[in-house]
N, C-alpha and C positions, 0 to 999 in steps of 0.2 A: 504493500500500500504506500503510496507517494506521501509523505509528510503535508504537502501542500493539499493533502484532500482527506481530512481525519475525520472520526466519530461512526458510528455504529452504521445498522441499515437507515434509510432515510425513513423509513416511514410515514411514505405520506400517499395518500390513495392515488389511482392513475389519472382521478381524472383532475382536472386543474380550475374547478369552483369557478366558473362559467368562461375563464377564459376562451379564447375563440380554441376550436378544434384542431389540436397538431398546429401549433405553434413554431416557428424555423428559427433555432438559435444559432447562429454560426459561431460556432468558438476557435477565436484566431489564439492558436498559441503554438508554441516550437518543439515546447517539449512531449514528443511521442508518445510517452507513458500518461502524461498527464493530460494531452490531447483527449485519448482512448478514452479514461477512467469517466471525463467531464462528459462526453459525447453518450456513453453507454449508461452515463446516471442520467441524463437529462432523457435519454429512449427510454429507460427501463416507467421512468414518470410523466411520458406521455406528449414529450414535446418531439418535434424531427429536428434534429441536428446535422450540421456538418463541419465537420476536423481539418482547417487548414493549416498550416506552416507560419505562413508571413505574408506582408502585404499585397505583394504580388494576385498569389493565391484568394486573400480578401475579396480584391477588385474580381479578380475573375469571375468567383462565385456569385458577388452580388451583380454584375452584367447580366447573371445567367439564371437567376434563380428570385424568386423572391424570400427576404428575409425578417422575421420580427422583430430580431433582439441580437446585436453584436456581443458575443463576450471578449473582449479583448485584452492579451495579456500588456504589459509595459518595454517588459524585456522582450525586443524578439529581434530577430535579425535582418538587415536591412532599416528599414523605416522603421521608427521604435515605435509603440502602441501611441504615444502622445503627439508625436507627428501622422499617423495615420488617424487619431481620432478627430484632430486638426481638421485633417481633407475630409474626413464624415461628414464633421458639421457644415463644413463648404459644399459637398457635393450632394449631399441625402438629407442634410435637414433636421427632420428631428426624428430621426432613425435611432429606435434604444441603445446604447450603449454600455454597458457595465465593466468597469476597468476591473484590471487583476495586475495586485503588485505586493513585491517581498514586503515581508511585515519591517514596517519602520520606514518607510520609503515617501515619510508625511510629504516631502517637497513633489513627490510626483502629484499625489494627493490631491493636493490643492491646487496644482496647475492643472490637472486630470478634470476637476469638478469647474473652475474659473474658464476651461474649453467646451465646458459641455456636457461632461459624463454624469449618464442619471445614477449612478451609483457605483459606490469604490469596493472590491471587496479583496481587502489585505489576504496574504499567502501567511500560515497555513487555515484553512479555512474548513469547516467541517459540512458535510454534504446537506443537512437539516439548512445552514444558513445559504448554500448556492442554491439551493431549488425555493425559498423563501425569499430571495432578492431578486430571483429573476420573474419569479413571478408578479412580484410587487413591481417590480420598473414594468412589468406588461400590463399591471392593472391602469396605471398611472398613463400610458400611453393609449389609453381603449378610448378619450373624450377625444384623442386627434384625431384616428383612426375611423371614430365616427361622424367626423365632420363631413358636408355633403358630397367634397370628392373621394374621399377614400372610398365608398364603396365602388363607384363604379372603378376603381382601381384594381380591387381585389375580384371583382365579377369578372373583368378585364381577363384573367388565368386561372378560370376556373377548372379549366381545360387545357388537354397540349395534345398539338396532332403532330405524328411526323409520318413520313409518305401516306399510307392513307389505314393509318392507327389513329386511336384517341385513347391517353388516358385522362380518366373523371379524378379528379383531384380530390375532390368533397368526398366523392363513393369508397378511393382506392381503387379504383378498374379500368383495366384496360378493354376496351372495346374493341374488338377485330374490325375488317375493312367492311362485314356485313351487318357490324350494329352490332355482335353479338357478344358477351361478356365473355373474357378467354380467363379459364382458372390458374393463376397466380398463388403459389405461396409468400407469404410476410416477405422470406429473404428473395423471392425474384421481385416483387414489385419495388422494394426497396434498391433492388442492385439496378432493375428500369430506371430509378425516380435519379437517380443518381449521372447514369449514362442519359437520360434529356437533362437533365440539370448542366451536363459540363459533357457537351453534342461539341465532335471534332475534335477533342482532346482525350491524350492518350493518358488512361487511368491505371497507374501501375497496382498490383495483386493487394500493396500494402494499402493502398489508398481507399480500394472497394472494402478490406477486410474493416477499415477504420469505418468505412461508411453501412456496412453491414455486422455489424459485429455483434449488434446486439438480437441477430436471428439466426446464424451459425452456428450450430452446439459446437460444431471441432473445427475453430479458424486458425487457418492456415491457407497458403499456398494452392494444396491441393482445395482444396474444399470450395476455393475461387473458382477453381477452372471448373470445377462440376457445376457449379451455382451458372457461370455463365454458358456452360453449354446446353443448360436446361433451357433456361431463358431464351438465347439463340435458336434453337428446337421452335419453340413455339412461336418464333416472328418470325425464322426464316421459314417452316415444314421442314420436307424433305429435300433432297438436291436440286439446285436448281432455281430455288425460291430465289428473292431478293434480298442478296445479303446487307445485313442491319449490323451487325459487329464485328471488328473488324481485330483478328489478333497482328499484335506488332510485336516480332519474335523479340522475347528479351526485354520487354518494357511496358508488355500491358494489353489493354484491349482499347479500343476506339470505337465510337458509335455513330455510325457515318449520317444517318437522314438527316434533312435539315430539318429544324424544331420550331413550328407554330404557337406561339401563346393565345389561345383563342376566348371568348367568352361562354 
């Protein structure tokens, strides 16, 4: 167990006391272990998560995804969390942010909270207080979110089509080219959600295991390449179909159609 993520089970029920449904935390942090732990307690209690690295990877994700709530660490490599929180508040506005910084690091603190960030929360920190302050920066955020444009924003991707698939975002289902609901397990709809999330970029084994990790009983490696060749199965048929994911020897897999945000 990572020091920086202490105390017992979280115990708190799955669902999140009216918050909106599957809630999208992006937790930008460096450290892989504590990447993991953050992303797989925020699944196991019912929000969607995704695990990046550093700035870079930030931007990327939020280009390509919609997000509710940045967790973002201080330390990280390249752009530090205080200059990417910086460009947040320039480029996204009043997009939640929750900083994360070594215990005792008050001058981040207060230039963290004087840029913008709706809540600080010091390292080492215990799992009851991260699922209780993320939730709280998202209740606090739900009077913007219902001002008169936000919804047609979020009706805006209720849906995503790519060649002539749809998945229903609100349902969880993916819909075949004849309307028809294709059966999905937890870990393929999650490894889909993941591959249109981040369409034309190549997703290395560790990156899906981080983004599926929390429906994998044995992650690893192998248990990648089964997850996606199920998944592949079912979008491409049999030979010959229109191939949808694309392996790139030595570095991952890539999901080639191009991705509709529809209403």
């Amino acid at each position: 167990m990572n020091a920086a993520l202490s105390g017992g089970p979280p115990g708190e029920p799955p669902g999140r006391r009216g918050l909106d449904p599957e809630a999208h935390v992006l937790v930008v942090e460096d450290d892989a272990s504590m990447r993991h732990l953050i992303a797989r307690l925020l699944r196991e209690n019912g929000f969607r998560s995704t695990g990046v690295r550093d700035g870079r990877e930030m931007w990327e994700t939020l280009r390509n995804t919609e997000v509710d709530l940045v967790l973002l660490d201080v330390m990280l490599p390249g752009d530090s969390g205080i200059e990417l929180l910086r460009e947040l508040r320039a480029e996204r506005g009043a997009l939640p942010v929750v900083m994360v910084t070594a215990k005792g690091s008050e001058a981040d603190r207060v230039l963290g909270l004087d840029l913008g960030a709706d809540d600080y929360l010091p390292k080492p920190f215990g799992r009851r207080e991260l699922l209780a302050r993320v939730r709280a920066v998202l209740r606090r955020a739900r009077p913007a979110a219902a001002a008169p444009a936000k919804p047609a924003a979020r009706a805006s991707i209720q849906r995503v089509r790519f060649d002539s698939w749809t998945v229903d975002l609100a349902r969880r289902e993916l819909l075949g080219p004849g309307g028809t609901v294709v059966d999905l397990s937890g870990a393929e709809y999650d490894l889909l959600l993941a591959f249109i999330e981040h369409p034309h970029r190549v997703l290395a084994r560790n990156q899906i295991l981080e983004l599926s990790r929390g429906r994998l009983a044995d992650p690893n490696d192998r248990s990648v390449d089964v997850l996606v060749s199920r998944l592949r199965r079912k979008l491409e048929g049999e030979e010959g179909g229109t191939a949808m994911i694309k392996t790139v020897r030595g570095a991952g897999y890539m999901f080639l159609p191009a991705v509709e945000r529809v209403g």
